[in-house]
C-alpha positions in Angstrom: 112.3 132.2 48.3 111.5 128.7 46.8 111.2 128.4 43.0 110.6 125.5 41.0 108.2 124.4 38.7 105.1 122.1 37.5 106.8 118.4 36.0 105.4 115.3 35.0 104.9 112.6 37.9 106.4 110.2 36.5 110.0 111.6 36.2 109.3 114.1 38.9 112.8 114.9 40.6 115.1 114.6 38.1 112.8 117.2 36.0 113.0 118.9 39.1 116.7 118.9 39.5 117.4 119.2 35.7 116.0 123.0 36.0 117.4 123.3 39.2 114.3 123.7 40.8 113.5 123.9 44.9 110.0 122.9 44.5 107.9 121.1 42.3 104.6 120.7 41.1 102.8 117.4 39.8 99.2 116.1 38.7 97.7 112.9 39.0 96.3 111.3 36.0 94.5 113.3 33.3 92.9 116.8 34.6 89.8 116.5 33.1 88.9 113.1 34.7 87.2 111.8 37.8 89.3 108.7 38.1 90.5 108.0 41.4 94.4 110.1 41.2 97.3 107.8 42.3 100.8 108.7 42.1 102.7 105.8 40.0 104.9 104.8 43.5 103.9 107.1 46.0 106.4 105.8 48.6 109.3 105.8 46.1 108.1 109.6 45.0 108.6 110.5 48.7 112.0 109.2 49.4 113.5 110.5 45.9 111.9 113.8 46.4 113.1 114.1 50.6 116.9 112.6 49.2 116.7 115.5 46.6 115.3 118.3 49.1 112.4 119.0 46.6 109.5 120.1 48.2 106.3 118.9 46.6 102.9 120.2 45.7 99.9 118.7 44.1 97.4 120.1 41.5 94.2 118.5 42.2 92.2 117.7 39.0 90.5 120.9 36.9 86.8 119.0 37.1 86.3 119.7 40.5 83.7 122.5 41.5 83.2 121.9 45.0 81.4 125.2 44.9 78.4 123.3 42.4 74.5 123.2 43.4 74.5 120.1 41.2 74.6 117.0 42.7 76.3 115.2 40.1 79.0 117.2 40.4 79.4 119.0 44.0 79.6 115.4 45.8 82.0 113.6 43.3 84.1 116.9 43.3 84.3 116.6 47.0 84.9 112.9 46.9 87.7 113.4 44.4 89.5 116.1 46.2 89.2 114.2 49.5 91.1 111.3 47.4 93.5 113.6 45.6 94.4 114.9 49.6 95.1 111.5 50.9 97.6 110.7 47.4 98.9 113.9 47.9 100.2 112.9 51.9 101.3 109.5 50.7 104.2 111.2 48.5 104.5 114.0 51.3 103.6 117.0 49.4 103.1 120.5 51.3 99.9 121.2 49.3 97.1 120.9 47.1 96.1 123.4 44.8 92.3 123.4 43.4 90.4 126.1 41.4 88.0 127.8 43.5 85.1 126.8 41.4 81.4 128.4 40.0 77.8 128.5 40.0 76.1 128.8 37.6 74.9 132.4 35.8 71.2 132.4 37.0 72.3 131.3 40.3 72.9 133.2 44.0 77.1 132.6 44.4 76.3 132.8 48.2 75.3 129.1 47.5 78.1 128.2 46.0 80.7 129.9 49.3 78.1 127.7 51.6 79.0 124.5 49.9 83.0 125.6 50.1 82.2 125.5 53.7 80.5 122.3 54.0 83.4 120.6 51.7 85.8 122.2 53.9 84.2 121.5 57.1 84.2 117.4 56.2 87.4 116.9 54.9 90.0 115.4 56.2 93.2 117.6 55.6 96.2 115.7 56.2 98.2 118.3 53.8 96.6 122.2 53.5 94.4 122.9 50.1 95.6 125.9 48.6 92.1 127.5 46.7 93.5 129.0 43.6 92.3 132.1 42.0 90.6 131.7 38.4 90.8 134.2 35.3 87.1 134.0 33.8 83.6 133.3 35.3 81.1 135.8 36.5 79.9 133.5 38.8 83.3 132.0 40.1 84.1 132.0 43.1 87.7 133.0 43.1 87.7 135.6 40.4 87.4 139.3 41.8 88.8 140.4 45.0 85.1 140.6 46.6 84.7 136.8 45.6 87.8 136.0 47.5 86.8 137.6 50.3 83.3 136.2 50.5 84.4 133.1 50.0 87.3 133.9 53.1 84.3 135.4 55.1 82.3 131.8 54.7 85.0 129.9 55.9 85.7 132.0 58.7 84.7 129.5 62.2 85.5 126.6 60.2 87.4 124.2 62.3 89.6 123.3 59.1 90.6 126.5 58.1 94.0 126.7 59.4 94.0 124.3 56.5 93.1 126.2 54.0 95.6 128.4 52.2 95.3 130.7 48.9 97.2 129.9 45.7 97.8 133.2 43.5 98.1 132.9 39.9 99.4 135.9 38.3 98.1 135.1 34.8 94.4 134.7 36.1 94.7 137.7 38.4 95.6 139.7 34.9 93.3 137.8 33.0 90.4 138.5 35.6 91.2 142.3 35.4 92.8 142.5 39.2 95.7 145.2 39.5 98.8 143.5 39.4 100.9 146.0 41.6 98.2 145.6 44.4 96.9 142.3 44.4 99.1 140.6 46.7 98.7 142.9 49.4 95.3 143.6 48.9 94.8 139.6 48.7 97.0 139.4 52.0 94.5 141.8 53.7 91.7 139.8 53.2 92.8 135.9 53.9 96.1 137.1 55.8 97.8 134.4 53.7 99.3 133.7 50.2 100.8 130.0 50.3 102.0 129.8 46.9 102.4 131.8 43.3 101.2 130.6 40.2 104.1 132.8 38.4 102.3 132.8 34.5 102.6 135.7 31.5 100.0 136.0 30.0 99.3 135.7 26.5 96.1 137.7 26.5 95.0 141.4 27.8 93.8 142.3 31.3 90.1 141.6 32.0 90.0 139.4 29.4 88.8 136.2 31.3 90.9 134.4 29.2 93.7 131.7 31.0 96.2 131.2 28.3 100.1 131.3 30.1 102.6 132.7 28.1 106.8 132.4 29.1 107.7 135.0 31.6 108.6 138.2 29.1 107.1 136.9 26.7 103.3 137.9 27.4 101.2 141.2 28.5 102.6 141.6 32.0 105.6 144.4 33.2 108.0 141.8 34.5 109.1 144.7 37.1 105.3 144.8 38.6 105.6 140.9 38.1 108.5 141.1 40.1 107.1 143.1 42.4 104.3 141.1 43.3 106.2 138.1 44.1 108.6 140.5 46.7 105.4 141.1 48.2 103.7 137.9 48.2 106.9 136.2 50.1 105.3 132.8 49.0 106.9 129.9 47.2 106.9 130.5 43.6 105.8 127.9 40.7 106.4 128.2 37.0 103.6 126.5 35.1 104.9 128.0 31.6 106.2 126.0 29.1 108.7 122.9 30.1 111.8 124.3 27.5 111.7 127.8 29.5 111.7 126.5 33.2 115.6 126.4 33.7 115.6 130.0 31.8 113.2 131.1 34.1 114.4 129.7 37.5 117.6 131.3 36.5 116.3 134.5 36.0 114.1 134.3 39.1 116.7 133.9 41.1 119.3 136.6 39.9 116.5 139.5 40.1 115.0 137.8 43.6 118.4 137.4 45.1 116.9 133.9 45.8 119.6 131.1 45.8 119.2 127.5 45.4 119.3 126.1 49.0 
């Protein structure tokens, strides 16, 4: 089992080595903007992180909502995702991870799965997307375990979906009020795939809605169901908790996983 950690671009691998991690996890740029993402030396990125055997994975930015009926957002969303895939292959990264995405409250959410399957259909996936599961949202179309499969059922005939994985974060299933010691599987039934684990406490109760992370033990969820999930998931596994815990963390990942560094 891989385990490793989200890290700055900039400094990537040897954040990545310093918590001894098998994979990491960067962003481009600032999450809340639509400027065109760029790694700072994509080429450079590559050969340090193939040198170092760190695999790599990409969090596209938190603005996109490919799933929009607004104009002004659905098409530069779909632009900007569509650029973040193209940065992402330049530093050959396995992945990108993107939030699955809302309509609006007075809106039909079928609308929103339809324009996941246009986006889908026109891009051009030189690495897989990995649609990550979100903690709050009536309307969102990642939240529940019928979203996920409506959205699943949407895609299904796509040419591209081969390329298109799922992204389970463990601190948005809790905080979106899913069962922690059936998720995974249940999850697995529906898209037949988990591609990576967003492994997050969380600082706030189930069903809340609410994505605040929180140190692993140090939050609301049983780190034996925790545990548990990630057995069953038999995905990669990334930290996004606070830098100062990731080695910690790792560590302890490992010992109760039986997972070694490779």
């Amino acid at each position: 089992m891989l385990i490793g950690a989200h890290v700055d671009v900039a400094a990537a691998i040897s954040q990545a080595s310093a918590v001894g991690a098998d994979i990491a996890q960067v962003m481009f740029g600032d999450p809340q903007s639509w400027k065109r993402p760029a790694a700072p030396d994509a080429a450079t990125l590559k050969a340090q992180a193939e040198d170092a055997g760190v695999g790599l994975y990409v969090h596209a930015a938190y603005v996109i909502n490919v799933a929009s009926t607004n104009n002004r957002i659905r098409i530069p969303s779909r632009k900007l995702l569509q650029q973040t895939i193209d940065e992402a292959a330049a530093i050959g990264a396995r992945g990108v991870i993107v939030h699955g995405g809302h309509v609006t409250a007075d809106e039909d959410q079928q609308r929103g799965y339809d324009n996941w399957r246009k986006c889908v259909d026109g891009l051009d996936l030189k690495v897989p997307i990995l649609i990550e599961n979100t903690a709050g949202g009536k309307k969102a179309m990642m939240r529940y375990l019928e979203s996920i499969r409506a959205l699943w059922d949407t895609l299904d005939g796509s040419g591209n979906l081969d390329g298109v994985g799922l992204c389970l974060d463990t601190c948005h299933a809790h905080a979106a009020g899913l069962d922690l010691e059936t998720v995974a599987p249940e999850v697995l039934g529906i898209t037949g795939r988990i591609d990576l684990v967003h492994c997050n406490d969380s600082r706030d109760m189930a069903g809340s809605g609410r994505d605040r992370h929180a140190p692993l033990g140090q939050g609301q969820l049983d780190p034996e169901v925790l545990l548990a999930l990630l057995r069953e998931a038999k995905a990669p596994v990334m930290l996004e908790t606070p830098p100062e815990n990731h080695a910690a963390e790792i560590a302890w990942l490992r010992e109760q996983l039986g997972s070694e560094n490779p």
